[in-house]
Backbone as CSV, one residue per row, in Angstrom:
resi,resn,N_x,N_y,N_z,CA_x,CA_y,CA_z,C_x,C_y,C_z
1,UNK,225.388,-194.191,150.550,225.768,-192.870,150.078,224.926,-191.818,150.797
2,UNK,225.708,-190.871,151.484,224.440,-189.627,152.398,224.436,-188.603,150.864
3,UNK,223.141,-188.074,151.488,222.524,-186.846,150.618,224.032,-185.712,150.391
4,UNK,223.723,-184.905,149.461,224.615,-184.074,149.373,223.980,-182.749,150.407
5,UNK,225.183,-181.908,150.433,225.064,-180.479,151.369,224.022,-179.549,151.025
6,UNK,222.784,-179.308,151.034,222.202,-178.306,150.226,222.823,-177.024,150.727
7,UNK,223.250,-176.559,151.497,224.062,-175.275,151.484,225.546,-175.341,150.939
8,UNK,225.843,-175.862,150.451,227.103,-176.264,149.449,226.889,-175.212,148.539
9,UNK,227.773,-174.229,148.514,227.207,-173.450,146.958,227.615,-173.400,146.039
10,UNK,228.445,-174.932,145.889,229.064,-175.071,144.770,228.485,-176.776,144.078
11,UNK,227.028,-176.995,144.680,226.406,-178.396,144.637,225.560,-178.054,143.512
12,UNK,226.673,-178.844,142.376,225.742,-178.712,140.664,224.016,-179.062,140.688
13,UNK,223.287,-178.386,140.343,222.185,-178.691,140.294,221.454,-180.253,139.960
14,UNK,222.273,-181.039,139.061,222.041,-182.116,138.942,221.935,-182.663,140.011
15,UNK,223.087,-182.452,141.333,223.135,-183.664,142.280,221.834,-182.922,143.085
16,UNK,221.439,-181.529,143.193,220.286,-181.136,143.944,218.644,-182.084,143.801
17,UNK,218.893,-181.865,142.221,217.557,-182.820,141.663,217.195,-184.319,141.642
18,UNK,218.769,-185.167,141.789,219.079,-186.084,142.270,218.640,-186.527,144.138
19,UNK,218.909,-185.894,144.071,218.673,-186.174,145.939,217.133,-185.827,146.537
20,UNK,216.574,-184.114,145.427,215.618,-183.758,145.827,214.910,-183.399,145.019
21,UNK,214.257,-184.366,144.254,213.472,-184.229,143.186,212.081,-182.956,143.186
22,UNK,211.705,-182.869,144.215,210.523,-182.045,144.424,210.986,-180.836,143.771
23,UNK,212.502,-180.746,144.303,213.015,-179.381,143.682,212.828,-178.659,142.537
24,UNK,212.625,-179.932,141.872,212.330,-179.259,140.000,211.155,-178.882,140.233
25,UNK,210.266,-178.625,140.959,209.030,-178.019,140.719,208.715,-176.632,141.350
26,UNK,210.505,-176.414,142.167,210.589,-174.802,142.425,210.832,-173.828,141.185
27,UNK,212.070,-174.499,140.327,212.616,-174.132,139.227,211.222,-174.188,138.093
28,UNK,210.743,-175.232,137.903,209.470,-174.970,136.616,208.265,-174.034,137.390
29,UNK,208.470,-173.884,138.730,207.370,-173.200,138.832,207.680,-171.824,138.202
30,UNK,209.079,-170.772,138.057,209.462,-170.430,138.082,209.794,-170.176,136.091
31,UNK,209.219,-171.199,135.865,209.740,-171.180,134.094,211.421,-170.919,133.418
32,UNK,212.282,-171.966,134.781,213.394,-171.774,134.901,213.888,-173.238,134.009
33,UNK,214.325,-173.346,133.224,214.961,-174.820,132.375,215.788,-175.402,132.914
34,UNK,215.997,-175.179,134.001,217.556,-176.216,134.680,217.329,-177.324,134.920
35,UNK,216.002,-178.188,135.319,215.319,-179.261,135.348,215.487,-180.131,133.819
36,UNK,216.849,-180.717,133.732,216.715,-181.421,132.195,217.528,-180.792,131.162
37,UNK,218.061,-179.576,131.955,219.282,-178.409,130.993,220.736,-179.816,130.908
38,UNK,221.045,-179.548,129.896,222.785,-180.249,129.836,223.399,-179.679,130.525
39,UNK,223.165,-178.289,131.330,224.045,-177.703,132.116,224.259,-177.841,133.602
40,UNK,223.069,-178.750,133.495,222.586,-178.834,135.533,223.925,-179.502,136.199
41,UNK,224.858,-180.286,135.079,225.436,-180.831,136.073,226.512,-179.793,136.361
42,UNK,226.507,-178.734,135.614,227.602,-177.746,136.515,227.246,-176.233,136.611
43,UNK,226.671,-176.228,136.430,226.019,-175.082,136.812,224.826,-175.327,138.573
44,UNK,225.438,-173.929,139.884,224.943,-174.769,140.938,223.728,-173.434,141.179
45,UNK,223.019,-173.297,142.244,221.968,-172.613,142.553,222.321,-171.335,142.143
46,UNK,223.485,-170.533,142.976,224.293,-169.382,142.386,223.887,-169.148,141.118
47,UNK,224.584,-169.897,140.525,224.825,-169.901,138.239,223.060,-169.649,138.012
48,UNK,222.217,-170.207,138.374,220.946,-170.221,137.791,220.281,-169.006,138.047
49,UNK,220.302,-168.584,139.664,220.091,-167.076,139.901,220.849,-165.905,138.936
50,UNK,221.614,-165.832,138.493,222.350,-165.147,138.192,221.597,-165.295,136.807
51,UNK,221.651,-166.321,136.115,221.137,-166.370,135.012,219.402,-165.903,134.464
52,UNK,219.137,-166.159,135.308,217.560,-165.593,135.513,217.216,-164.495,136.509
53,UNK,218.246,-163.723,137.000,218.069,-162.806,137.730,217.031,-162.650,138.917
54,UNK,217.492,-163.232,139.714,216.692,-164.294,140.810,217.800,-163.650,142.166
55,UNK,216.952,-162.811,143.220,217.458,-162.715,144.257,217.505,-164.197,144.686
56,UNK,219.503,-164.455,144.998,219.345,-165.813,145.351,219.074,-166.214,146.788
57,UNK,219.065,-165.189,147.818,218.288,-165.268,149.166,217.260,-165.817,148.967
58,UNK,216.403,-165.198,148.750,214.592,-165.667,148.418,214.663,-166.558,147.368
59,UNK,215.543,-167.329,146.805,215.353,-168.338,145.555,215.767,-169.710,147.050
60,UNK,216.306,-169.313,147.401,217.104,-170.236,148.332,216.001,-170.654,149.752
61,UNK,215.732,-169.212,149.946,214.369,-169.504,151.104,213.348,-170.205,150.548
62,UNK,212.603,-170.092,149.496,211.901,-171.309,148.504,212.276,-172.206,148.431
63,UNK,213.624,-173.070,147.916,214.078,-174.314,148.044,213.747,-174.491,149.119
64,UNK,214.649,-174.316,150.714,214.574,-174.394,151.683,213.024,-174.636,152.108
65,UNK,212.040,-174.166,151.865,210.395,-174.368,152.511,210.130,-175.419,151.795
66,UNK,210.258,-175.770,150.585,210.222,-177.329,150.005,210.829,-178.538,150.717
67,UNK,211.967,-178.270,150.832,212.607,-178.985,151.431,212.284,-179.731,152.634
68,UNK,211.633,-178.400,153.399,210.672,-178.649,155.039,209.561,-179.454,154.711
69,UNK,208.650,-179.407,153.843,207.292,-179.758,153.450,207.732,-181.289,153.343
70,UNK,206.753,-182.039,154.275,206.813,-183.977,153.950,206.612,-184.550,153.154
């Protein structure tokens, strides 16, 4: 099975945390609940910005530098 698209912007957060676990520690750094929400599996990066009022450029450039880090 390959990783999912992280520029997909319609990739439910579940499958993000699934593939890239580190990720939940952008979102809790953040004091964001999507890490463990019933909603992660459909709700995608978009939905969470929006919900926490999160320029999703710079929410996205954060994932993205995690992502880089080994």
């Amino acid at each position: 099975m390959s990783q999912p698209d992280f520029d997909d912007p319609e990739l439910p957060l579940a499958e993000l945390f699934s593939a890239w676990p580190d990720m939940a520690g952008v979102f809790m750094d953040r004091r964001m609940l999507c890490p463990g929400c019933l909603i992660a599996p459909f709700h995608a990066i978009t939905d969470a910005c929006l919900e926490y009022d999160l320029d999703e450029d710079a929410f996205r450039a954060e994932l993205r530098a995690r992502l880089a880090k080994p």
